[in-house]
N, C-alpha and C positions, 0 to 999 in steps of 0.2 A: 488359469489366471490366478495369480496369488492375491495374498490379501495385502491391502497398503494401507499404511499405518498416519494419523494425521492429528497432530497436537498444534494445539491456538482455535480454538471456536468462538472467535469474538466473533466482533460485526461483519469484517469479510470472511473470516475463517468456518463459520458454522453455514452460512448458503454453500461455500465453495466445497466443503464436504459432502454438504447435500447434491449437490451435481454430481459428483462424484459416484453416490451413490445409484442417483437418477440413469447415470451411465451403465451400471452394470456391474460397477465394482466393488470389491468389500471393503470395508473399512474398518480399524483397530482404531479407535480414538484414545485421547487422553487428552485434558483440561484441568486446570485447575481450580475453575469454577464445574461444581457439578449437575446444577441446572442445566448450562448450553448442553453439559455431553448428554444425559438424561432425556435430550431435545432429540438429539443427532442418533442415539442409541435408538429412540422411539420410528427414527424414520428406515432401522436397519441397519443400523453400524454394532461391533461388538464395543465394549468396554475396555479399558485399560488403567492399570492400577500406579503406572508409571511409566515413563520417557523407556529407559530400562525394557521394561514388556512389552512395548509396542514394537519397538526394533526386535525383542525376540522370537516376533510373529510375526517378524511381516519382512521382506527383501526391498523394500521403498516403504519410506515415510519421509513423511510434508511436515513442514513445520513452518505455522504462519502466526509469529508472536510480533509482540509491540516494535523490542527494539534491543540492539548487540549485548546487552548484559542479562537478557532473557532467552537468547540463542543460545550463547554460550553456555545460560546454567542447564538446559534441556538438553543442549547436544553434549556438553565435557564435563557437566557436574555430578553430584553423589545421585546413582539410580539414573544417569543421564544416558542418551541414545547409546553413547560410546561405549556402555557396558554391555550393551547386550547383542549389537550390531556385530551381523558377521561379514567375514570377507566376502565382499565380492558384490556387497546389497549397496546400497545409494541413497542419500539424502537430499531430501528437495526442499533446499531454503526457501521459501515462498515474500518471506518476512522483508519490511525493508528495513536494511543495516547499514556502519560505514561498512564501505566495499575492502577495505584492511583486515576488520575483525571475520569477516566472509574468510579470508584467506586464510588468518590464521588457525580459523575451525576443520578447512579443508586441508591441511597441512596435518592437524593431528589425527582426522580421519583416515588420510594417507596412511598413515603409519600403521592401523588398524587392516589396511586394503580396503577400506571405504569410499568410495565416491561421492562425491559431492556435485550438485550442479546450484548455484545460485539464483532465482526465479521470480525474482517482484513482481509483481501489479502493477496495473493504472487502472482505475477506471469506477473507483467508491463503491459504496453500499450496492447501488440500484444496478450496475454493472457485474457486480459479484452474484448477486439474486437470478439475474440472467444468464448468467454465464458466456459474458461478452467482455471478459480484462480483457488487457490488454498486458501481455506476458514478454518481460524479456530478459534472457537466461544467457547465466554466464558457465562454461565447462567444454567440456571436451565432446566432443563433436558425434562422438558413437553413444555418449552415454544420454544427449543431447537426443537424439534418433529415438533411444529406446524408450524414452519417457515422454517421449510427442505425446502419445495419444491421450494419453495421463492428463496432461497439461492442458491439450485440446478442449476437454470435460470442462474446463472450467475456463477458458478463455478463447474467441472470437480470432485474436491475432496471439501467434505463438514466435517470435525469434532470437535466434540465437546470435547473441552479439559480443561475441568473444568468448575466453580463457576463463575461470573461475574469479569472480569480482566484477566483471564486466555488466551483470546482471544488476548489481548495487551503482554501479558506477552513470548507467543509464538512468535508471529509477531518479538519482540524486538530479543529473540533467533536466529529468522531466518534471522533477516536483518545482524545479529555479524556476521553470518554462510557463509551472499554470500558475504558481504563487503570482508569476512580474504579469501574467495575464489579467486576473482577477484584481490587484492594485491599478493597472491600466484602465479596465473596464468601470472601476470604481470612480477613479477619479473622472471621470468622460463622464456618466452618470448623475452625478453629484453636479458637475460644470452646467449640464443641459437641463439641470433641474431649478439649479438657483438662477439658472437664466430663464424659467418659466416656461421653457418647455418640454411636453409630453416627453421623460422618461423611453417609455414604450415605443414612441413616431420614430426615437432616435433608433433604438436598437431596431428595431423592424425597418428602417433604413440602410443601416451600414449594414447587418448581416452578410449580406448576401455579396459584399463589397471586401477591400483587402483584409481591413479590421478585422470583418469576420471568423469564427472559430468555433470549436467544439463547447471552448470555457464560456464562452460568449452566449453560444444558443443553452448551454446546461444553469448556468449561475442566473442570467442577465435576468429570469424567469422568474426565479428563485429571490433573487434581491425585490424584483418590484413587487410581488406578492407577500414579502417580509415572510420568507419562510426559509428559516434558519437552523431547521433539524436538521442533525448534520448525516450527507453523505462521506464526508471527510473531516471532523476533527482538526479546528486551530490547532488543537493540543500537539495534534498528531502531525499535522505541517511544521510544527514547531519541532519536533524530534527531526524531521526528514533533512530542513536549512539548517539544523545545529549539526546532522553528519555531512550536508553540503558545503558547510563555514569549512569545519576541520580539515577535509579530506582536500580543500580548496587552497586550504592555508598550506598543510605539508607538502602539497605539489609544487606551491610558487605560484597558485592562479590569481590571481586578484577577482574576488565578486563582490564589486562595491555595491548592485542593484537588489543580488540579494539580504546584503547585510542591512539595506534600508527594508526592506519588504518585515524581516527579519523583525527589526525594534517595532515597524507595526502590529506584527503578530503578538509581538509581547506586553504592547497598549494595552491589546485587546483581551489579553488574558489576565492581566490586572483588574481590568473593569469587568470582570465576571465574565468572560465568552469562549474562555479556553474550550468548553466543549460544544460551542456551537460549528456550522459549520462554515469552510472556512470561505464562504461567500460573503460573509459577515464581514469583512477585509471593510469590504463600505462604509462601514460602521463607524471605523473610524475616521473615514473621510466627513460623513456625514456631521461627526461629533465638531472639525474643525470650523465646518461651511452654516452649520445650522440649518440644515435642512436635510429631508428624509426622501429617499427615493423610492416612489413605489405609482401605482399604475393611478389613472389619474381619471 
């Protein structure tokens, strides 16, 4: 089993290596904060001094950064994967991007004989610690096969839903799908609160009924106990609706639900909550209504 190489140790990035490791596998890290690697090195990973060296130790590396202009500088910039990357080895975008800049990175990989598969997340912090994402990967269908088990290590549901960009292109769908969820369950919340009743009676009601959902049972929790550490990042939903805006616009889609979700988000990072998490969406409902949701 070779060694696999894995840059981006943030907040899902450093459990997700940890899995990795927990699995059986080695790992070449590189970060550019060097506390997280320091972390990741102590649990059994080697070091790495750059994007460059990781790829020249390793036949796969991951790379789970913020967002397409920190892809880019790691996979095609100076000391970047592209230099040291040999034919025939594979890049596992993990990161969520627009699904364009995915493309264009696997196009210059091409040319190197590089493979590319593209790999987002679902599923925050407390899903990444577990090793229960939810993984959907965009490439070619053999290269797809070979890095299952890889991917497995760190995710619960693993599939493959298309061509290279397809992986981006879903992520973008699912992040529209919990943002319009979480504005829903807010406004519902807020409604049954300034109407005086129990918060809690409501959601332990509908659950189990259409409404019902994942956002629903993970956030509705989380809002009424006013506990706002974030497993996801407004900041970071706010990166994912600005690649769902564009990539929306140059197709011809119209999302006018997420363009409203969208200026809430950016309320909310005005008035200080950019790093909360984005269950806090309430917050601004709550600021409209004058009143607070929480268990009673």
């Amino acid at each position: 089993m070779g060694k696999i190489g894995f840059i981006g140790l943030g907040i899902m990035g450093k459990p997700m290596s940890k899995n990795l490791l927990k699995a059986g596998y080695k790992l070449v890290v590189y970060n550019r904060s060097k506390e997280a690697m320091e972390e990741v090195v102590a649990a059994g990973a080697e070091p790495a001094n750059s994007p460059r060296e990781v790829a020249e130790r390793c036949e796969k590396f991951i790379t789970m950064l913020p967002n397409s202009p920190h892809v880019k500088e790691v996979v095609l910039g100076p000391n970047g994967l592209i230099e040291g990357a040999r034919p025939g080895s594979i890049l596992i975008d993990m990161s969520s991007i627009d699904p364009r800049v995915t493309k264009e990175i696997a196009a210059k990989l091409a040319e190197k004989g590089v493979r590319m598969l593209d790999a987002p997340v679902s599923g925050s912090e407390p899903k990444a610690i577990e090793g229960t994402l939810a993984i959907m990967v965009g490439g070619k269908q053999e290269d797809f096969e070979e890095c299952y088990d890889i991917l497995k290590a760190m995710g619960s549901s693993v599939v493959r839903v298309g061509d290279i960009g397809a992986g981006n292109v879903t992520k973008l769908a699912n992040q529209i799908i919990v943002a319009l969820n979480i504005a829903a369950m807010s406004e519902a919340l807020v409604l049954a609160t300034k109407a005086g009743v129990d918060p809690e009676l409501v959601y332990r009601a509908i659950r189990g009924g259409l409404a019902g959902s994942m956002v629903l049972d993970m956030k509705a929790p989380m809002v009424m106990s006013r506990n706002f550490k974030p497993g996801f990042r407004i900041n970071l939903h706010i990166k994912d609706l600005a690649n769902a805006l564009s990539a929306a616009h140059e197709m011809g889609v119209p999302v006018p639900l997420t363009s409203l979700v969208m200026e809430i988000l950016q309320a909310l990072k005005v008035d200080g909550l950019g790093d909360a998490d984005h269950s806090a969406i309430v917050r601004f409902y709550e600021k409209l209504a004058q009143v607070e949701v929480r268990k009673q």
